[in-house]
C-alpha positions in Angstrom: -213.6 116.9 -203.3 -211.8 119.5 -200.7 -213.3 121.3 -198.1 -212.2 124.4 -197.1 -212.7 125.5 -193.4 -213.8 129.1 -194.0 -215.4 130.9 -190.5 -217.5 133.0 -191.0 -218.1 135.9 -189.0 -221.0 137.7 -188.5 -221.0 141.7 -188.1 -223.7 141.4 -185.4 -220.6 139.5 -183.3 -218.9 142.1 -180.8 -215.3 141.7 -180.4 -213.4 139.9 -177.6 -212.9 142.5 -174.9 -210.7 140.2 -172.5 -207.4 141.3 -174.4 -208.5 144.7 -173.9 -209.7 144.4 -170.3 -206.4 142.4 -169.0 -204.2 145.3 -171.4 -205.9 147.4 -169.2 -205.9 145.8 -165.8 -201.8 145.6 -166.5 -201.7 149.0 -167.8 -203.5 150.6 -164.3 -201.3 148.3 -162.2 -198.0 149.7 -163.9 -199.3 153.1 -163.4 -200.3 152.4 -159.5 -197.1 150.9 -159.2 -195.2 154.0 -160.8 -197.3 156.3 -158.3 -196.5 154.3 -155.6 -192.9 154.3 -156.7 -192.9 157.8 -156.9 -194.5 158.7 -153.8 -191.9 156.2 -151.5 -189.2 158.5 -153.0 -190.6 161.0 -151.8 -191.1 160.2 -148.0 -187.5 158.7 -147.9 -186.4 161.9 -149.0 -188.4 163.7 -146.4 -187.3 161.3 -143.9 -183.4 161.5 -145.4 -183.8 165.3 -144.9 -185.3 165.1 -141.0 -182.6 163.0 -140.0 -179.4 164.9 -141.8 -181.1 168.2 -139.7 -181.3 166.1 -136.3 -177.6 165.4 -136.6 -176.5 168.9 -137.6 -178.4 170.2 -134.9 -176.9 167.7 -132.2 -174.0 168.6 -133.5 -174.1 172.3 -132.9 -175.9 171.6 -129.2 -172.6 169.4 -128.1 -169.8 172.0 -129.8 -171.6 174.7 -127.8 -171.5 172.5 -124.9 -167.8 171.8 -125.2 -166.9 175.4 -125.3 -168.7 176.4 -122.9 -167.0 173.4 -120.8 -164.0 175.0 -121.6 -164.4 178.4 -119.6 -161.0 180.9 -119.2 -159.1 177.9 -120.5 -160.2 178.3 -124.1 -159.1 181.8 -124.4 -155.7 181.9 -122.1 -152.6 180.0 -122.3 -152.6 180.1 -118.5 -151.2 176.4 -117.5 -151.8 177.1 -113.5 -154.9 177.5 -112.5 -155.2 178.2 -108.5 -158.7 177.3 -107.0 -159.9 178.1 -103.3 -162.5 176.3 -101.7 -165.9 176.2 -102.6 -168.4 179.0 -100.7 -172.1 178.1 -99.8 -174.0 181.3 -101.3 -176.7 180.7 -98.1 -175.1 179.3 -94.9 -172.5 176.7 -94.5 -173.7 174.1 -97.1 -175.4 173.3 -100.3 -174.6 175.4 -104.1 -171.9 177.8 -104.0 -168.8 179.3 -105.9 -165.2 178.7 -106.3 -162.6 181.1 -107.7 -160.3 180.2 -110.0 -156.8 182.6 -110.4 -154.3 182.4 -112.9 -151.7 185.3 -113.4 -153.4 188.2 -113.8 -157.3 186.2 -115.0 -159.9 184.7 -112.4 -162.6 182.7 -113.1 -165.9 181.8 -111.1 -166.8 177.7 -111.3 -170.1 176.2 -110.0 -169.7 174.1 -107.0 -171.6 172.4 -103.5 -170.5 172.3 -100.6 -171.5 168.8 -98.9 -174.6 169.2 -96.2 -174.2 166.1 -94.6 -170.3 164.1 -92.5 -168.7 164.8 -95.6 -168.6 168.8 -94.7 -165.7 168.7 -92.3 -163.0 167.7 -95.2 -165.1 169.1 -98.2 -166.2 167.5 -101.3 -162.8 168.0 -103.1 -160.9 165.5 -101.1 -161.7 162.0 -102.1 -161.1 159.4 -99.5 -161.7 155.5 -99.9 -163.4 154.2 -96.1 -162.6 150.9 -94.6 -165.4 149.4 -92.7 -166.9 151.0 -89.2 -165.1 149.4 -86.2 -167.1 148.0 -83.2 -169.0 150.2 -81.1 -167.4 151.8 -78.3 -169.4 151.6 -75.1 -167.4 153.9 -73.2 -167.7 156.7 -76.2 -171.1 155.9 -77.6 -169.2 156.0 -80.8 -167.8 153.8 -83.7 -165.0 155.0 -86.2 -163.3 154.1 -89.5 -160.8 155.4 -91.1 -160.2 156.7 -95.0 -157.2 156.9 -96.9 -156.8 160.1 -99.9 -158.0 158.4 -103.0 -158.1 161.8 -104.8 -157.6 165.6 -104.6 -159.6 167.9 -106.3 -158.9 171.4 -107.6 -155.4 171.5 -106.1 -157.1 171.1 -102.6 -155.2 170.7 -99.6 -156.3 167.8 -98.5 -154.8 165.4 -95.3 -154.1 161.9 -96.4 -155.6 160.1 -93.6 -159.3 161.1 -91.9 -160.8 159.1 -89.0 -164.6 159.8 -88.8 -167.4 158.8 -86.0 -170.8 158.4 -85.6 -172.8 157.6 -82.4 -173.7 153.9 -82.5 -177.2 152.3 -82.8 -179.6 152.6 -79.9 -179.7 148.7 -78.3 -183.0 147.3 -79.4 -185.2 145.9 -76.7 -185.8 142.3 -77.0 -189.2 141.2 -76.7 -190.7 139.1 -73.6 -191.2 135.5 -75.2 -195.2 135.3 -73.2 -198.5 133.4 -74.3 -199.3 134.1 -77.1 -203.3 134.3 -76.7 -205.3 133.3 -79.6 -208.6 135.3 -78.7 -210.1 136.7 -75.2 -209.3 135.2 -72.2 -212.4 134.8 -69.8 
């Protein structure tokens, strides 16, 4: 005798929704994935866009810069500029103006004129100072000397400079008494 295996199924059973569930599980997460996809593209080109307009911008802000750096020299040919000393606009120190000349073209430069020692040579001469010497009792002053390091705007400058200041009041030394530690009675 032979037995067939024959299932039978029943109408009344539902069929298996866990194919259909996990189909759609992987089916949302494909589509969330594709969104999300979609939507990183999308800020990185934002973002790609912000930063190529910083740098154009930068870019235009420093060429403007430079030209304007550049002054009469831009437009002239003139190797030779001649500049005169800087002028205080108020008094004898602080911002001023220089004028430049070349053949027939002059030119106006920003400038300051030093407000403290440094006035008497100007701050176009560059000097490099040795230490001050010792006080002079006799003077009430102490000295060094400084040696042209660089000149400035065709500046006349002299090549050696001896500058003073008055030297450092003596400092009273202090009477080494009791010390109390509290009223004395």
């Amino acid at each position: 005798m032979e037995f067939h295996h024959v299932i039978i199924k029943k109408k009344s059973d539902p069929p298996n929704p866990l194919p259909q569930f996990y189909e759609l599980i992987h089916m949302s997460s494909f589509v969330r994935n594709t969104i999300y996809s979609a939507k990183m593209r999308g800020v990185f080109s934002v973002v790609l866009i912000v930063v190529v307009a910083l740098m154009m911008v930068t870019a235009e802000a420093g060429k403007g810069k430079k030209e304007r750096g550049k002054g009469a020299k831009a437009t002239s040919d003139c190797a030779e500029w001649h500049y005169g000393n800087c002028v205080a606009n108020n008094g004898d120190c602080g911002l001023g103006v220089r004028e430049g000349t070349c053949s027939d073209q002059t030119k106006k430069l920003k400038c300051k004129v030093p407000c403290n020692w440094k006035k008497e040579f100007g701050a176009d001469c560059k000097y490099k100072f040795g230490s001050w010497e010792e006080c002079n009792m006799t003077t009430g002053m102490k000295n060094r000397s400084g040696i042209l390091k660089k000149a400035l705007y065709n500046a006349e400058c002299l090549t050696t400079i001896k500058v003073s200041k008055p030297c450092p009041p003596k400092t009273k030394t202090k009477s080494k008494g009791k010390k109390g530690k509290g009223k004395e009675n």
